[in-house]
LOBAMI-838518 format. One record per atom (N, C-alpha, C, CB): residue in three letters; atom name; x, y, z. Coordinates in Angstrom, 1 decimal. Glycine has a CB too. Layout:
BEGIN
+------+------+--------+--------+--------+
: resn : name :     xx :     yy :     zz :
+------+------+--------+--------+--------+
:  ALA :   CA :      X :      Y :      Z :
...
+------+------+--------+--------+--------+
END
This chain:
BEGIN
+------+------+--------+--------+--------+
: resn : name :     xx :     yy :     zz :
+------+------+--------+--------+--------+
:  UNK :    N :    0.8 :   -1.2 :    0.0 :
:  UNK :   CA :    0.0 :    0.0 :    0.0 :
:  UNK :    C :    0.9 :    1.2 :    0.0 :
:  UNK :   CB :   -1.0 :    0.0 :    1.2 :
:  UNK :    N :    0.6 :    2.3 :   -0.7 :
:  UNK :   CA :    1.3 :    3.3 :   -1.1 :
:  UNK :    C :    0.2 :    4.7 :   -0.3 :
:  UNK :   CB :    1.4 :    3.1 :   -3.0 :
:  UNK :    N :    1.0 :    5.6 :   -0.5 :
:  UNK :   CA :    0.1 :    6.5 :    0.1 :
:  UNK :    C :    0.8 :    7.6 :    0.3 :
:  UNK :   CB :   -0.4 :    6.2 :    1.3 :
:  UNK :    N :    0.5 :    9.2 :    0.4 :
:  UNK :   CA :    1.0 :   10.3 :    0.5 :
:  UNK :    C :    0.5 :   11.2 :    1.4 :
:  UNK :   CB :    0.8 :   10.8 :   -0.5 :
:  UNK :    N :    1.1 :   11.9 :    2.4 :
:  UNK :   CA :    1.1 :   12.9 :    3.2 :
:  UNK :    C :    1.3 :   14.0 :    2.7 :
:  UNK :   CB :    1.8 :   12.8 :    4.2 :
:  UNK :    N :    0.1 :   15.1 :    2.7 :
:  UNK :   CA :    0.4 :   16.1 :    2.5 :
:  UNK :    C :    0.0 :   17.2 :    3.8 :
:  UNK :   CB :    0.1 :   16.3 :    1.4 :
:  UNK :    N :    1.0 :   17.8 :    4.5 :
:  UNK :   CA :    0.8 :   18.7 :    5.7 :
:  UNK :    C :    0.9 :   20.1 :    5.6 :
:  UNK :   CB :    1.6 :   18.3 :    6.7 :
:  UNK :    N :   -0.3 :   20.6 :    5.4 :
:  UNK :   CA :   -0.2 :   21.8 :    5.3 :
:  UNK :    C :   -0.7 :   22.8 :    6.5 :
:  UNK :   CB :   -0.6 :   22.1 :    4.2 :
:  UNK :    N :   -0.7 :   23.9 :    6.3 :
:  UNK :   CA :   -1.3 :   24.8 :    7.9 :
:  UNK :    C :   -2.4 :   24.4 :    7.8 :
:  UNK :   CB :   -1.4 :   26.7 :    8.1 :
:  UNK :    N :   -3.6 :   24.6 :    7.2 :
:  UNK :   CA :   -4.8 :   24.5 :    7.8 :
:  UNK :    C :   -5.5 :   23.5 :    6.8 :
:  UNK :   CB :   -5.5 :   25.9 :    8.0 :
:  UNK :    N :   -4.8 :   22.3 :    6.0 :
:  UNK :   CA :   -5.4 :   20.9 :    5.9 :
:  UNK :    C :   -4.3 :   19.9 :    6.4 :
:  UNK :   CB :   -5.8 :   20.5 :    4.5 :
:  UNK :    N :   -4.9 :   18.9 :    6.3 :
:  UNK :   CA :   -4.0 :   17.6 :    5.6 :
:  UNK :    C :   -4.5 :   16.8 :    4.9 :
:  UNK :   CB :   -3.5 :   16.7 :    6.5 :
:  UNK :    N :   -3.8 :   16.2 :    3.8 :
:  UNK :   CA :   -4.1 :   15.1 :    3.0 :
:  UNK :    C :   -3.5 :   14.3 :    2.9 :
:  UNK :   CB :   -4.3 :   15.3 :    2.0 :
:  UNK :    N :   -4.3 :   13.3 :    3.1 :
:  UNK :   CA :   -4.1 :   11.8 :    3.0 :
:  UNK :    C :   -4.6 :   11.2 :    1.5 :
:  UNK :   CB :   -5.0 :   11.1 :    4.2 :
:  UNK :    N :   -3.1 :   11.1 :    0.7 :
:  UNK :   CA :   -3.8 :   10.6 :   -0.7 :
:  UNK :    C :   -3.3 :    8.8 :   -0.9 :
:  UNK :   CB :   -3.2 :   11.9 :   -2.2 :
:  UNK :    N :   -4.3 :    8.3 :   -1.4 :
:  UNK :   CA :   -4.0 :    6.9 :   -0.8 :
:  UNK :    C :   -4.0 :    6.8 :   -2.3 :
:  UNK :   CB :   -5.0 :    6.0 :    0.3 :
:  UNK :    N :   -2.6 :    5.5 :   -2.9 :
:  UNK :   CA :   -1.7 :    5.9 :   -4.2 :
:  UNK :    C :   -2.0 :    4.1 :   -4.6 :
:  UNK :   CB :    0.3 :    6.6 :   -3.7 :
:  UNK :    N :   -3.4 :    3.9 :   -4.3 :
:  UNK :   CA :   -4.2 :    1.8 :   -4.8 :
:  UNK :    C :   -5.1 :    2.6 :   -5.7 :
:  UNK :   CB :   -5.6 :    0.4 :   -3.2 :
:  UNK :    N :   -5.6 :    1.6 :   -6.7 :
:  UNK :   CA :   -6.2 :    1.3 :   -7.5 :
:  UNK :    C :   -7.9 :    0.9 :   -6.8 :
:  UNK :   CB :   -5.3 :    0.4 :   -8.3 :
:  UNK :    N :   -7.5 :    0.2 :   -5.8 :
:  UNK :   CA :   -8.2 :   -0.6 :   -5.0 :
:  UNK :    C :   -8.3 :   -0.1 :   -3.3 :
:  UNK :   CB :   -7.7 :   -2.0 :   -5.2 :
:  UNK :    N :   -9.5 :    0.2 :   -2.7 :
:  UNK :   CA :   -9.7 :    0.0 :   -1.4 :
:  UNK :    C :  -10.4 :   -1.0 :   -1.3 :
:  UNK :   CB :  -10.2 :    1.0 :   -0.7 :
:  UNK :    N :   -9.8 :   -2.1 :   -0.2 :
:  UNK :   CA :  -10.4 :   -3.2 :   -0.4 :
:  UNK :    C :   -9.8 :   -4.4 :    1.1 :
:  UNK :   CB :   -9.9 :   -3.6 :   -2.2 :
:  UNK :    N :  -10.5 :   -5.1 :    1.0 :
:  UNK :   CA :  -10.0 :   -6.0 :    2.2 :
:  UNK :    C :   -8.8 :   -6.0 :    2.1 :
:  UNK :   CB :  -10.4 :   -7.3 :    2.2 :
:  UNK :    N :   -8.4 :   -6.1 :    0.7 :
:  UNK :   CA :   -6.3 :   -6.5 :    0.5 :
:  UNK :    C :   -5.4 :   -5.1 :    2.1 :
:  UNK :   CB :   -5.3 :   -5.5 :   -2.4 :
:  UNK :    N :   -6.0 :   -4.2 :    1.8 :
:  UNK :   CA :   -5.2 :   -3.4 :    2.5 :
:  UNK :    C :   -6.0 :   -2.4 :    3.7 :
:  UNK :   CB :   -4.5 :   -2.6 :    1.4 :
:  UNK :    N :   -7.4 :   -3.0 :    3.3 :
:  UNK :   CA :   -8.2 :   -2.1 :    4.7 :
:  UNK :    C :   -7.7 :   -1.8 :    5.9 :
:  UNK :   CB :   -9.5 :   -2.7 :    5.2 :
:  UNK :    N :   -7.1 :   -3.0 :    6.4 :
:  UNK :   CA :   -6.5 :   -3.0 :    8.1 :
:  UNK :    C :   -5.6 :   -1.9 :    7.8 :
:  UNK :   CB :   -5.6 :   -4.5 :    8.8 :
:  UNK :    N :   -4.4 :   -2.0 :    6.9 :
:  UNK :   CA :   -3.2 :   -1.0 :    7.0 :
:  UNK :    C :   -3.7 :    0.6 :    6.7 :
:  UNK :   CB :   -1.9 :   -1.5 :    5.8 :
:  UNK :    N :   -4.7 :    0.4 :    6.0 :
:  UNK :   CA :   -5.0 :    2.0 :    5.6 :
:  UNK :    C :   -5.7 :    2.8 :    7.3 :
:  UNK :   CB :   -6.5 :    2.1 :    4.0 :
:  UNK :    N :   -6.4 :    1.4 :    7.4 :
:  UNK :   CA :   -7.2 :    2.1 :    8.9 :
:  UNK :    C :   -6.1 :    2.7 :   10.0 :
:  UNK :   CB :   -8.2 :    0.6 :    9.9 :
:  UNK :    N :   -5.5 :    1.1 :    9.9 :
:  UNK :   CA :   -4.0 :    2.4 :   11.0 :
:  UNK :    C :   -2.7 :    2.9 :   10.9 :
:  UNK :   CB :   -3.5 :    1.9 :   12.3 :
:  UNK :    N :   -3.1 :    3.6 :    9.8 :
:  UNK :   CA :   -2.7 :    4.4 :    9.5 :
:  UNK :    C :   -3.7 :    6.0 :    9.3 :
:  UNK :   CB :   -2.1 :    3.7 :    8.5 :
:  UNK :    N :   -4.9 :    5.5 :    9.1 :
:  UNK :   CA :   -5.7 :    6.5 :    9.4 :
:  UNK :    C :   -5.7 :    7.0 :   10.8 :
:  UNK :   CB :   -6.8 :    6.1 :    8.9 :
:  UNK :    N :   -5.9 :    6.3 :   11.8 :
:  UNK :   CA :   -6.0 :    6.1 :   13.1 :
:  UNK :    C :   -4.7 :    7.1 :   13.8 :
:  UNK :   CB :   -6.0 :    4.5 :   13.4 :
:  UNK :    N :   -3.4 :    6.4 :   13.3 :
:  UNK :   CA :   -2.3 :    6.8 :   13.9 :
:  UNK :    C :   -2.1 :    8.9 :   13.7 :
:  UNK :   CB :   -0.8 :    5.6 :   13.1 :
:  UNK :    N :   -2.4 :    9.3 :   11.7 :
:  UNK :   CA :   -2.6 :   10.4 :   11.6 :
:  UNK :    C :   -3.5 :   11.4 :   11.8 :
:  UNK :   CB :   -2.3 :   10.3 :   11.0 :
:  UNK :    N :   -4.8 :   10.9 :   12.0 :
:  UNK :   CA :   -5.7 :   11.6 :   12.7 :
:  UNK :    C :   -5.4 :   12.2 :   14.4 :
:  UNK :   CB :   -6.9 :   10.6 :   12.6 :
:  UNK :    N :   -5.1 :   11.3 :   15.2 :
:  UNK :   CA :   -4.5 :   11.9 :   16.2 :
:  UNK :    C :   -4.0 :   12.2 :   16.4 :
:  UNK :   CB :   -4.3 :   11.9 :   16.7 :
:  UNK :    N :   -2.9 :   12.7 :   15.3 :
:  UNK :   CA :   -1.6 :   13.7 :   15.4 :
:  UNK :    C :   -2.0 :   15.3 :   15.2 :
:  UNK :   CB :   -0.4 :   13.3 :   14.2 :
:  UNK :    N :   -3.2 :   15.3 :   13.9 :
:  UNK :   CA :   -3.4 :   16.2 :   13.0 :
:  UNK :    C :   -4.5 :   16.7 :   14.1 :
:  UNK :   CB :   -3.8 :   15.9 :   11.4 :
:  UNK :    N :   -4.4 :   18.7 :   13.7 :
:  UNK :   CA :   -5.4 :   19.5 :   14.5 :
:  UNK :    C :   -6.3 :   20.2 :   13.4 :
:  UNK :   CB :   -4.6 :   20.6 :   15.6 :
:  UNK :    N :   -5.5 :   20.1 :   11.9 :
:  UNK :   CA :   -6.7 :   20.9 :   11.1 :
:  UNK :    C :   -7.3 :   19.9 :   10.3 :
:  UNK :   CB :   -6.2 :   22.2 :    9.9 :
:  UNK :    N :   -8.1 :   20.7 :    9.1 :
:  UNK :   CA :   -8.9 :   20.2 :    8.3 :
:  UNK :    C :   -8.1 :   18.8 :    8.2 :
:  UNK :   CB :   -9.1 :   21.0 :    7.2 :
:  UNK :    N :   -9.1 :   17.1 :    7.9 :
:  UNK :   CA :   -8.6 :   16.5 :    7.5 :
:  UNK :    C :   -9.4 :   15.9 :    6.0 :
:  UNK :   CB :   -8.3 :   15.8 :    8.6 :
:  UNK :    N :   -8.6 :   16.0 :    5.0 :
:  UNK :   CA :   -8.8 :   15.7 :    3.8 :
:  UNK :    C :   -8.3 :   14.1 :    3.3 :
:  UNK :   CB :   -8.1 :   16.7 :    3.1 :
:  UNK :    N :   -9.3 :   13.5 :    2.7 :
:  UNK :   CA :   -8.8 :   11.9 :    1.9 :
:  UNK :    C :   -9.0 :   12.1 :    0.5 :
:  UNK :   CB :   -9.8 :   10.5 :    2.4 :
:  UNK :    N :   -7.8 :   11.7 :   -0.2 :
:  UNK :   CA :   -7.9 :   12.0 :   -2.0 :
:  UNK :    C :   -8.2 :   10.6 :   -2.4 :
:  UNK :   CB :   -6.1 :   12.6 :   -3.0 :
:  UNK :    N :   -9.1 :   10.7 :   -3.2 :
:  UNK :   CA :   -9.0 :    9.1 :   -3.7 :
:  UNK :    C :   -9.0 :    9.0 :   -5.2 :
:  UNK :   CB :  -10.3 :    8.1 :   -3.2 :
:  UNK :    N :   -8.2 :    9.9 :   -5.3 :
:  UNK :   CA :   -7.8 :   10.2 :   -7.3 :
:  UNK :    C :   -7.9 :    9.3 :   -7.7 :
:  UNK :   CB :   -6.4 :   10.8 :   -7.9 :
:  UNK :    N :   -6.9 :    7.9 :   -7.0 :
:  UNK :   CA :   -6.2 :    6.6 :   -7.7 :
:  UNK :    C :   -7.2 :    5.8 :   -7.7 :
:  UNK :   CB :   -4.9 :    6.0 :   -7.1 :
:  UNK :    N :   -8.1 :    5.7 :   -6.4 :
:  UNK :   CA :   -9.3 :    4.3 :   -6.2 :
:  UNK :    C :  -10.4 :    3.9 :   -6.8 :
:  UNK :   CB :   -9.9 :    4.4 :   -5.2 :
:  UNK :    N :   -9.7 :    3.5 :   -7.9 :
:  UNK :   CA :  -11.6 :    3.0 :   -8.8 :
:  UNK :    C :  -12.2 :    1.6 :   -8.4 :
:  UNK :   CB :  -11.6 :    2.8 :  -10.9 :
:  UNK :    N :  -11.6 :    1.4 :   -7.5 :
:  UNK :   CA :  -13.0 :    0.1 :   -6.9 :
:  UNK :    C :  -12.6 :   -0.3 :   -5.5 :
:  UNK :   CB :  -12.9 :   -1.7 :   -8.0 :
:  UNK :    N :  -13.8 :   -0.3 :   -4.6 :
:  UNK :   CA :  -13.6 :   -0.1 :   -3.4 :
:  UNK :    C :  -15.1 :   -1.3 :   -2.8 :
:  UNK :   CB :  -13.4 :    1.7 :   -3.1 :
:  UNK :    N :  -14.5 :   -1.6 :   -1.5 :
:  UNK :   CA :  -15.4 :   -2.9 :   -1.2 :
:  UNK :    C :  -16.2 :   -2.4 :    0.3 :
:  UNK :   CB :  -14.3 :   -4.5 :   -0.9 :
:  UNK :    N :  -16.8 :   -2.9 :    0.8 :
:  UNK :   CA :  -17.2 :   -2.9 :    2.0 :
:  UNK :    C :  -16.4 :   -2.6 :    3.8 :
:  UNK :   CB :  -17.8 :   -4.1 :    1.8 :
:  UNK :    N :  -15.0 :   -3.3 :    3.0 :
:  UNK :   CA :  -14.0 :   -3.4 :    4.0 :
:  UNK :    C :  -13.6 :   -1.7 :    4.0 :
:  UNK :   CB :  -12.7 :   -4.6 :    3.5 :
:  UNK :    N :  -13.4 :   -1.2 :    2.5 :
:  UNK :   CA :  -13.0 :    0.1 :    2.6 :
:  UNK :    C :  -14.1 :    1.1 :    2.7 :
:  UNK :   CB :  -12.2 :    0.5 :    1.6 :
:  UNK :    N :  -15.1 :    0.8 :    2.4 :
:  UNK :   CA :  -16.1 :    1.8 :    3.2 :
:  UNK :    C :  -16.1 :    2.1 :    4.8 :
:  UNK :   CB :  -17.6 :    1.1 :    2.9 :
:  UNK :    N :  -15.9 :    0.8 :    5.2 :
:  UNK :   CA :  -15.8 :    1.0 :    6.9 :
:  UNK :    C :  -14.6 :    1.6 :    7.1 :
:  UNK :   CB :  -15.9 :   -0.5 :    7.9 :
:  UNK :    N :  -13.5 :    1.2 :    6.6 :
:  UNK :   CA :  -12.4 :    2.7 :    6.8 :
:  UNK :    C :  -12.9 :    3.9 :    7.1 :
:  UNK :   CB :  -11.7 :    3.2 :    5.5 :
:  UNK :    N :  -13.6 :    4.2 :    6.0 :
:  UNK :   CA :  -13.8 :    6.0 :    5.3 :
:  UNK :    C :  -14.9 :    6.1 :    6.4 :
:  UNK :   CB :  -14.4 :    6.4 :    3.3 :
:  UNK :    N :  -15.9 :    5.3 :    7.1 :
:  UNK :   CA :  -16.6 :    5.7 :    7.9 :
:  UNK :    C :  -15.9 :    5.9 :    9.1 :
:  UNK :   CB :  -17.5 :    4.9 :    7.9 :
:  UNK :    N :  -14.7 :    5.0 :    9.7 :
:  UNK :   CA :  -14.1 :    5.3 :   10.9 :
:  UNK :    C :  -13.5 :    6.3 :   11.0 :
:  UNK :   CB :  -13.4 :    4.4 :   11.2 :
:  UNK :    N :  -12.7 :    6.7 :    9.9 :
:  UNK :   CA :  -12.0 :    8.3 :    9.3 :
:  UNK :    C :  -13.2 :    9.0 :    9.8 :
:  UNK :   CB :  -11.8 :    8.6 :    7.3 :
:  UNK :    N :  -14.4 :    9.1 :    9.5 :
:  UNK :   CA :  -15.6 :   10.6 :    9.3 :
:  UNK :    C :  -15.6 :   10.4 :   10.6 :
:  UNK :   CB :  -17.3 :   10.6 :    8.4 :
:  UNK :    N :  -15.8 :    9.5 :   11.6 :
:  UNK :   CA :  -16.1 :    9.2 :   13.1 :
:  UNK :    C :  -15.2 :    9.8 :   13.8 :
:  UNK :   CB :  -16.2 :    7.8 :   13.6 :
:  UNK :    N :  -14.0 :    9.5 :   13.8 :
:  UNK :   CA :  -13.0 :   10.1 :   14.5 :
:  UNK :    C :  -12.9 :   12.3 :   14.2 :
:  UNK :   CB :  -11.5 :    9.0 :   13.8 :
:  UNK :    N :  -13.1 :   12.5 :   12.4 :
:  UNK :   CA :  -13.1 :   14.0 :   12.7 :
:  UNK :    C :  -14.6 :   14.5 :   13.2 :
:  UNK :   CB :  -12.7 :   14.8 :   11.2 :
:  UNK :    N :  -15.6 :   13.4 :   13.2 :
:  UNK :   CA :  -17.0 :   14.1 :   13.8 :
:  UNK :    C :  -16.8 :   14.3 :   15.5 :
:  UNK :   CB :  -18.5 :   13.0 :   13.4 :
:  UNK :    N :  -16.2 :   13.6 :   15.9 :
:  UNK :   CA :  -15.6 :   13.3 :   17.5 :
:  UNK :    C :  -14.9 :   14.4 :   17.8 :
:  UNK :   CB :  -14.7 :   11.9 :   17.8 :
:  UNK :    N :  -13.8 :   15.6 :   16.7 :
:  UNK :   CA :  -13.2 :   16.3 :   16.9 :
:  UNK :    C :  -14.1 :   17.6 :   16.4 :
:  UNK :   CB :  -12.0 :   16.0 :   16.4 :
:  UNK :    N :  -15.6 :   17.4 :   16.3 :
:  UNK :   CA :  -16.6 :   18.6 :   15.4 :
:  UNK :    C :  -15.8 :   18.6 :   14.5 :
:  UNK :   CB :  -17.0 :   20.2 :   15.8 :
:  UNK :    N :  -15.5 :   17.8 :   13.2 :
:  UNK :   CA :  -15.2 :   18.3 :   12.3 :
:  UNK :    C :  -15.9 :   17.6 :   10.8 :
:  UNK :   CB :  -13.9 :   18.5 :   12.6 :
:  UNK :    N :  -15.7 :   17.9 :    9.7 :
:  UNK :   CA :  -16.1 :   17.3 :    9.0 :
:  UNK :    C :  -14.9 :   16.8 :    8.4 :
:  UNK :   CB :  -16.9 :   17.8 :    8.3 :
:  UNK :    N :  -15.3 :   15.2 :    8.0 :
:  UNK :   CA :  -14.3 :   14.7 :    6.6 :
:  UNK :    C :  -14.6 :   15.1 :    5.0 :
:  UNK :   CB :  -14.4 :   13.2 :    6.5 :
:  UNK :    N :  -13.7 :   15.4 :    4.8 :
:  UNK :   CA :  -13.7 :   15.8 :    3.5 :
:  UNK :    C :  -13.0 :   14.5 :    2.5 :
:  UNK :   CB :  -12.9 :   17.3 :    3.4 :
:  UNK :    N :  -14.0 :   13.9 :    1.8 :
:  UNK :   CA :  -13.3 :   13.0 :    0.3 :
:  UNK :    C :  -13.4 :   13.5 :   -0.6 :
:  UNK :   CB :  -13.7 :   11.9 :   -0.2 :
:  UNK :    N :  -12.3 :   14.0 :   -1.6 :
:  UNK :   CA :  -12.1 :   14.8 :   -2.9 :
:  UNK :    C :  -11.5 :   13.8 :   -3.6 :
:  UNK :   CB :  -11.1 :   16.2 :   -2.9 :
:  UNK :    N :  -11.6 :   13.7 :   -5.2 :
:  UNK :   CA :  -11.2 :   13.2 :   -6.5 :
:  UNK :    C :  -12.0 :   11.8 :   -6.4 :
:  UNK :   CB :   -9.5 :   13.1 :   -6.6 :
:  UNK :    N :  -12.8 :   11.4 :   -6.0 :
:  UNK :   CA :  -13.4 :   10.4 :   -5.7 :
:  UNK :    C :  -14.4 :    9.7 :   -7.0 :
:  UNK :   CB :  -14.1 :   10.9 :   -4.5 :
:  UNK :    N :  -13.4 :    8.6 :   -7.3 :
:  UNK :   CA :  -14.1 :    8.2 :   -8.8 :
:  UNK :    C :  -15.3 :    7.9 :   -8.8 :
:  UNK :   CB :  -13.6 :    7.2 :   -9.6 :
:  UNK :    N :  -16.0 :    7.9 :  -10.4 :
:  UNK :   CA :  -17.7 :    7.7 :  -10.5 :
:  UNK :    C :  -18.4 :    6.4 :  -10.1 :
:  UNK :   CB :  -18.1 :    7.9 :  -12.0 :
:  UNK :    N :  -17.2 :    5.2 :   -9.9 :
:  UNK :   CA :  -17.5 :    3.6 :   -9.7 :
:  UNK :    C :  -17.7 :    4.0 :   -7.9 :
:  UNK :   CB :  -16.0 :    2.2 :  -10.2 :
:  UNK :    N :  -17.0 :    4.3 :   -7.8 :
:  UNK :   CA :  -16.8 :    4.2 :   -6.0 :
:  UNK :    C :  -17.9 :    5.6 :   -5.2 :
:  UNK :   CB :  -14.7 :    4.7 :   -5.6 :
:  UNK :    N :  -18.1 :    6.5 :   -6.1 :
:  UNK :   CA :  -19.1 :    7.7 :   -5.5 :
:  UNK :    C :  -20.3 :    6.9 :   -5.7 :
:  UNK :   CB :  -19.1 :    9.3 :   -6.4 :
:  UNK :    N :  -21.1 :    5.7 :   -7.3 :
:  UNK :   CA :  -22.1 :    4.9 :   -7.4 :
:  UNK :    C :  -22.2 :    4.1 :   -5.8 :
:  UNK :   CB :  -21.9 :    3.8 :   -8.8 :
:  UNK :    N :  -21.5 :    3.4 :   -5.9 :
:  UNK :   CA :  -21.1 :    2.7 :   -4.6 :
:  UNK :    C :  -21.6 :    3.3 :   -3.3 :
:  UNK :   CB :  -19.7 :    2.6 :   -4.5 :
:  UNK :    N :  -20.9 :    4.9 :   -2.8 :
:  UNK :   CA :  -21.2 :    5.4 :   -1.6 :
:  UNK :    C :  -22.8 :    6.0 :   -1.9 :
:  UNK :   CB :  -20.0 :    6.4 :   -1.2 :
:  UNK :    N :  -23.5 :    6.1 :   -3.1 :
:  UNK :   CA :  -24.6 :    6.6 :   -3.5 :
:  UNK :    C :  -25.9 :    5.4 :   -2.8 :
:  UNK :   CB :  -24.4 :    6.6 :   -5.1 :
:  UNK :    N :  -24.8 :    3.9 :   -3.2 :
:  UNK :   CA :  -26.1 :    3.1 :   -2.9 :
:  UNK :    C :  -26.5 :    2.7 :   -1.5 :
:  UNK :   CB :  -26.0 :    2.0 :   -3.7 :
:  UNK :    N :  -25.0 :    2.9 :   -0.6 :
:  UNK :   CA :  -25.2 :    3.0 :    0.5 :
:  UNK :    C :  -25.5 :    3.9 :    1.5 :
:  UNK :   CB :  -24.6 :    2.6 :    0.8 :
:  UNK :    N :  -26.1 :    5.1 :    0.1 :
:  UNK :   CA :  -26.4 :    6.3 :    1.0 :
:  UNK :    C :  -25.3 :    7.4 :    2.1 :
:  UNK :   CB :  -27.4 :    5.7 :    2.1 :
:  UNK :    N :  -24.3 :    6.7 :    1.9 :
:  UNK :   CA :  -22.8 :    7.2 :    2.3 :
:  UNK :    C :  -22.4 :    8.8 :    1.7 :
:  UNK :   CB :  -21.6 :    5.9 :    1.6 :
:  UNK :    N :  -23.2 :    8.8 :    0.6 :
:  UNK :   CA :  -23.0 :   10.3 :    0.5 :
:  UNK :    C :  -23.7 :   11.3 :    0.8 :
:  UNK :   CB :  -22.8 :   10.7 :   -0.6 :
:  UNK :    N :  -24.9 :   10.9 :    1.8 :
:  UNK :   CA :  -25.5 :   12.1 :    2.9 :
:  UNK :    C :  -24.4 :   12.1 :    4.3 :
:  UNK :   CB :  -27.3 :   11.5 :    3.5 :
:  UNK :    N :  -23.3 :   11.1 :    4.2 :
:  UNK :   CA :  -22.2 :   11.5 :    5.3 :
:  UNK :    C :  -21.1 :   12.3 :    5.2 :
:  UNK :   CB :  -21.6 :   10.4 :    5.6 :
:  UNK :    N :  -20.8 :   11.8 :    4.1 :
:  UNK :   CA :  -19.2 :   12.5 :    3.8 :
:  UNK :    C :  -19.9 :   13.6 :    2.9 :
:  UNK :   CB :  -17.8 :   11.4 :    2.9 :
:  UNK :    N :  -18.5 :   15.1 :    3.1 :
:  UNK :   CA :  -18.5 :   16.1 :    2.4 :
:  UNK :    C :  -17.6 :   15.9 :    1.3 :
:  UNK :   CB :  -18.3 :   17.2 :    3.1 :
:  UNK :    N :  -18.8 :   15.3 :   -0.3 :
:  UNK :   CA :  -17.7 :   14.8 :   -1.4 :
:  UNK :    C :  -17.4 :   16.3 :   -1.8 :
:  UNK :   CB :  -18.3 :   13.6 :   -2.8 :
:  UNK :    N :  -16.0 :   16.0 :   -2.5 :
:  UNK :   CA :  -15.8 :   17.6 :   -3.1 :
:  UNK :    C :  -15.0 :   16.8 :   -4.2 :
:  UNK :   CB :  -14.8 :   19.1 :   -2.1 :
+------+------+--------+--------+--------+
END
């Protein structure tokens, strides 16, 4: 699993560098989600430029991600988020959660 930190003053991005979110790598992305969320105090951002197919395993990621910045009042933000995987969070209604941009 590949992946990019970007730290800036008032975001961070987390751009995750799979083709796939998926059981193959859900655990490692989670903590790794886990470990940088509690470091970070601003905006937290997830890119998912690269992820055109994503499973159930990585949905529950991206939900544990939104839980942890809703626990800090904040919102998650998912940007670049492809049309297979936004169908997907459509059908699980997942996109009345997250703020897609």
């Amino acid at each position: 699993m590949k992946f990019e930190i970007d730290k800036q003053k008032d975001k961070t991005i987390f751009k995750l560098e799979s083709k796939s979110l998926d059981h193959t790598i859900a655990a490692d992305v989670k903590a790794e989600l886990i470990f940088l969320q509690k470091e970070i105090d601003n905006q937290f951002i997830i890119d998912l430029k690269d992820v055109t197919k994503c499973d159930s395993s990585g949905l529950s990621v991206l939900l544990l991600s939104e839980r942890m910045e809703r626990e800090k009042n904040r919102k998650l933000i998912l940007q670049n988020v492809n049309p297979n995987v936004m169908d997907l969070m459509k059908i699980a209604r997942l996109d009345r959660v997250f703020n897609l941009k």
